[in-house]
N, C-alpha and C positions, 0 to 999 in steps of 0.2 A: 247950876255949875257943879255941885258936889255930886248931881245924878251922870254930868258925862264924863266926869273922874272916874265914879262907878264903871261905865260899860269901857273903857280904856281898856284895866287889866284883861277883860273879858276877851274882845278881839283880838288882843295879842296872841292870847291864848287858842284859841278856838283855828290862827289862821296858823300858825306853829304844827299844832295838829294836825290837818290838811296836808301839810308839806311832810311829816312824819309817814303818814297814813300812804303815799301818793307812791307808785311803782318807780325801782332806779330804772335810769337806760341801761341795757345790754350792749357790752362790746362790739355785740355783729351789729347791731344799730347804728352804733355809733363808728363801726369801720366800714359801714355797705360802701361795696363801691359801685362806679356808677356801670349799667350794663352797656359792652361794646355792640353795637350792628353789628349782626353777621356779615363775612365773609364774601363775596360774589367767586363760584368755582374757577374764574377768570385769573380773580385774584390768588386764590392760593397755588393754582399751579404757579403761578409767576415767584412768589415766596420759594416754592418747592424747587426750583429749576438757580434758583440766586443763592439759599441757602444748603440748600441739597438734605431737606428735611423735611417730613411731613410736617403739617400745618395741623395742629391740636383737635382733636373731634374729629377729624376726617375719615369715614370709615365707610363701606358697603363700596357698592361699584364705581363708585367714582373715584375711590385710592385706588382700587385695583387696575383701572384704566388708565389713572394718570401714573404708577409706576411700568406698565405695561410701555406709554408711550414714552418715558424718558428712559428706558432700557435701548426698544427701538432706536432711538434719535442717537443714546450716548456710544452706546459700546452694540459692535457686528455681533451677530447672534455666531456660536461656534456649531458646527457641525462634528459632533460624536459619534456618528450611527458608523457600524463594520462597514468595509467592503462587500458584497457580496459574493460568498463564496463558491468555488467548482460544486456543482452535482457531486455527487457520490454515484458512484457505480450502483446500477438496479440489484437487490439483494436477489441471490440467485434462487430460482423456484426448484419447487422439492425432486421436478424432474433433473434439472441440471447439477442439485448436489448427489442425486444418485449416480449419475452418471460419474461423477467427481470421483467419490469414495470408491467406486467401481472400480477406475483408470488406475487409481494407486496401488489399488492389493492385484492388478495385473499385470505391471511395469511389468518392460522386457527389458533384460540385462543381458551386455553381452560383456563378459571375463576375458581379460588377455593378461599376459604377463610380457611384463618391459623388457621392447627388446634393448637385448645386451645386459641382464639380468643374470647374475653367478649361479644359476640354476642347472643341473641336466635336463633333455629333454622329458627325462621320465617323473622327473623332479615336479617340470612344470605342466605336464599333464595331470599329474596327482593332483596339485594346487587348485587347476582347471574344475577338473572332478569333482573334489572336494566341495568348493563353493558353488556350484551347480548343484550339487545335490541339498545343500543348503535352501538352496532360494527354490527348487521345484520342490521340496518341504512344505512352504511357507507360502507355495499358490502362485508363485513369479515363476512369469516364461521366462527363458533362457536360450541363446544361441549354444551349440554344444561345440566344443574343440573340433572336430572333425567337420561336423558343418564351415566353421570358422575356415578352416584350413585349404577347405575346396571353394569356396567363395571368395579367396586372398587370393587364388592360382587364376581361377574362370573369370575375375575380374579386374586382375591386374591391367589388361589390354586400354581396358573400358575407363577406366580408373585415371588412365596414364591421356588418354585424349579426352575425356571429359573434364576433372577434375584438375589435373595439373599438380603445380605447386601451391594450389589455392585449398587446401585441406589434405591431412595427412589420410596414410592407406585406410586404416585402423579407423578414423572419422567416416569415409567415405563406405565402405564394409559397412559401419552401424548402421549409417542414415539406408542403406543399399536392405538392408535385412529387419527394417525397424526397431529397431533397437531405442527403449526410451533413456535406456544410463546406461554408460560401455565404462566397464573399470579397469583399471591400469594395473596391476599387481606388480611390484618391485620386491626382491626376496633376498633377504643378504646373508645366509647360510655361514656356522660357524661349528666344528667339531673338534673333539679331544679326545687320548685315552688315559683313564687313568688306572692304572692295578686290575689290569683286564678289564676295564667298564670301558667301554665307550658312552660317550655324551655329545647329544647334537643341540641345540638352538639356532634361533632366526629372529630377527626383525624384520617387518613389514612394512612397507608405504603404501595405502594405496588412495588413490586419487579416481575421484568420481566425476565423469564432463558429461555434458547435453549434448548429443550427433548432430543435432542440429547446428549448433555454433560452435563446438570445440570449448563451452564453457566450464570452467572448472565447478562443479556444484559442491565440491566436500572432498577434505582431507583425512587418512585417519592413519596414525601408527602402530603398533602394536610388537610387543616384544613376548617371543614365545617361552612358555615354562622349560625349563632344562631336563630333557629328553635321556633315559638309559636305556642301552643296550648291550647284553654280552656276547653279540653275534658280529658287529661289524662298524661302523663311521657312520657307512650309509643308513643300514636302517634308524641308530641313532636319529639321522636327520631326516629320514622320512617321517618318524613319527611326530615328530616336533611341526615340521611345516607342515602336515595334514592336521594336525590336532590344532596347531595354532589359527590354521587356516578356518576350520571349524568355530572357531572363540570370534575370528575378527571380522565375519560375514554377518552377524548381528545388528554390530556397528555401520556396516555399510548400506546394509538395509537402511534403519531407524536413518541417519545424517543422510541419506540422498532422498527420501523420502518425505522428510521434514522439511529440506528447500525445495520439492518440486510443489510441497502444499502450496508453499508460498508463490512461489515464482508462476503459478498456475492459477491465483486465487480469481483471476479474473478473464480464465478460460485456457484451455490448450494449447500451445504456441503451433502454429501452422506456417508455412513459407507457401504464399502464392504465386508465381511469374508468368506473365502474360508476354509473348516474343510479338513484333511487331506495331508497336505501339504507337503511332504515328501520330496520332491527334489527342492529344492533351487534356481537350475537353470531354472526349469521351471516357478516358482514363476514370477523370473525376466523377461523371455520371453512374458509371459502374462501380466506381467507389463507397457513393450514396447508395444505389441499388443494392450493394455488398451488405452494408453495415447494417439495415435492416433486419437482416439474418444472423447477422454474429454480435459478440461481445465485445470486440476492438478490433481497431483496422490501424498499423502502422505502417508508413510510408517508406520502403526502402531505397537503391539507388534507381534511378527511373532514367530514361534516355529512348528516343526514337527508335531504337532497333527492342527494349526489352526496359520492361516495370514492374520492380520488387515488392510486397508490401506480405509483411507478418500480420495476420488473422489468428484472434484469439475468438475461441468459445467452446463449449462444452460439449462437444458432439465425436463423431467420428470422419477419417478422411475421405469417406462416401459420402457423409451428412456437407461436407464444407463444397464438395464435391457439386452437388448437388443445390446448394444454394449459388453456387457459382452461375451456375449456368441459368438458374430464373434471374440472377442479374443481368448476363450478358444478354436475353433476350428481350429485357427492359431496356438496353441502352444501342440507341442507334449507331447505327455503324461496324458493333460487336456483335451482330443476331447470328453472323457464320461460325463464332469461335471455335474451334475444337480442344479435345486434351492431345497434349502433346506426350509425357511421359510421368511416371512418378517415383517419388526415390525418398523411401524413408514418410517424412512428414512434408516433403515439399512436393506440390502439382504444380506442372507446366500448361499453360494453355498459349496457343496461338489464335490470331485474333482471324485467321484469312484473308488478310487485307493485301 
């Protein structure tokens, strides 16, 4: 008995120990939770389409497919893409800006001064003169006053039956003489004397058109410096509108020059007329046949007896001349055409029909 009093405190001891000695549980031990099956891809679109959320873990092709098809299904795809736009005009080849740069520094101008203008006639000869010798300076043909003069007389006739009230005299003379800019010269002459000086000035308008259409291409003013003389009024104002005349020819140049750049950028404006025009479709054929040759082809008033259309392109009225006619013997019906007359920048052809 006293032996297993003995071994008592012993176990107590010894099993105390054990439990001292023995590892605690860990938190994560003791919080494991339990693991969920996965997913079937079935199942999470259906999640993704209820909640409108991706489903946790979901990554690599199959999210990108399944937000792929609920884009599809939710919301119309938008279309952003431009319209597409006109062609641009062919850049023009090194022969055609030759030709370009060429046309310009050899504009023909034809000078007149406004009728009913407070000028004399010696006045507006001078004026004449003056800016003629200007522009044949600077390389520009020019029609000369006297030429002008006998061209207005020998073609008054012509003028008065072809022409009409459908273009003024002065238009009809340009386009008649080729002329690429006819200027208007307006002169409003003003003198005084003061303590034996005489003093003359002027102001200027002149207005620059295309013979072809009567269009206004450029305006310019110009007020002349205050002129002395101790001889007379007149010479006073001669010196002033020839000298002013001199200053404001510059200007006329540079401004008509700088809208013909323009107004040309996409070839030489030509007027075609074809009389006889009767079938339509041939019109159109020859049209197509045309524009192979040139830069632009616009359609002006067209009618069974006669069809307008402006030709643009880089060349001359023999070159347009000339492409004319490999159209017309492209297009049936038109293989007889001939030229009828020309005037200025506009050919006539009749078709012989």
């Amino acid at each position: 008995m006293a032996k297993y009093r003995l071994l008592l405190p012993l176990c107590t001891v010894f099993l105390f120990a054990s439990c001292a000695s023995g590892p605690a549980p860990t938190p994560q031990q003791e919080e494991k939770p339990v693991a969920e099956a996965p997913k079937s891809e079935a199942r999470n679109k259906a999640q993704e389409l209820i909640t409108g959320e991706k489903p946790a873990g979901q990554t690599g092709s199959a999210a990108n497919n399944t937000t792929t098809t609920n884009t599809e299904t939710s919301t119309p795809a938008l279309t952003t893409a431009e319209p597409p736009k006109e062609a641009a005009a062919p850049e023009l080849s090194p022969k055609e800006k030759q030709f370009f740069e060429n046309y310009l520094k050899r504009l023909k101008y034809m000078m007149v001064v406004k009728e009913g203008a407070a000028v004399s006639e010696f006045q507006k000869r001078s004026i004449l003169t003056k800016g003629n010798e200007v522009l044949l300076k600077q390389g520009y043909d020019v029609i000369q006053y006297d030429q002008l003069l006998k061209n207005i007389e020998d073609q008054r006739a012509a003028y008065e039956a072809e022409a009409g009230a459908s273009m003024s005299l002065t238009q009809y003379i340009a386009q008649k003489l080729g002329a690429d800019v006819y200027v208007e010269l307006d002169c409003v002459p003003r003198s005084s004397t003061e303590n034996s000086r005489h003093y003359g000035e002027a102001n200027f308008t002149a207005n620059m058109y295309d013979p072809s259409t009567a269009e206004l291409l450029g305006s310019v003013t110009f007020k002349t410096d205050r002129s002395i003389s101790t001889s007379s009024q007149d010479d006073a104002l001669l010196n002033a509108i020839t000298a002013g005349t001199a200053q404001l020819m510059p200007r006329i140049i540079r401004d008509s020059t700088n809208v013909l750049r323009n107004r040309y950028a996409n070839g030489i404006r030509y007027q075609v007329i074809i009389q006889k025009t009767l079938d339509s479709r041939a019109v159109a054929t020859f049209r197509r046949n045309l524009r192979a040759r040139v830069r632009e082809i616009v359609m002006g008033p067209s009618a069974a007896d006669q069809t307008t259309m402006d030709v643009y392109l880089f060349g001359s009225l023999s070159d347009l001349e000339d492409a004319c006619y490999s159209a017309f013997e492209k297009t049936p019906g038109m293989e007889s055409a001939y030229w009828v007359y020309t005037r200025g920048k506009t050919i006539t052809f009749n078709t012989g029909t």
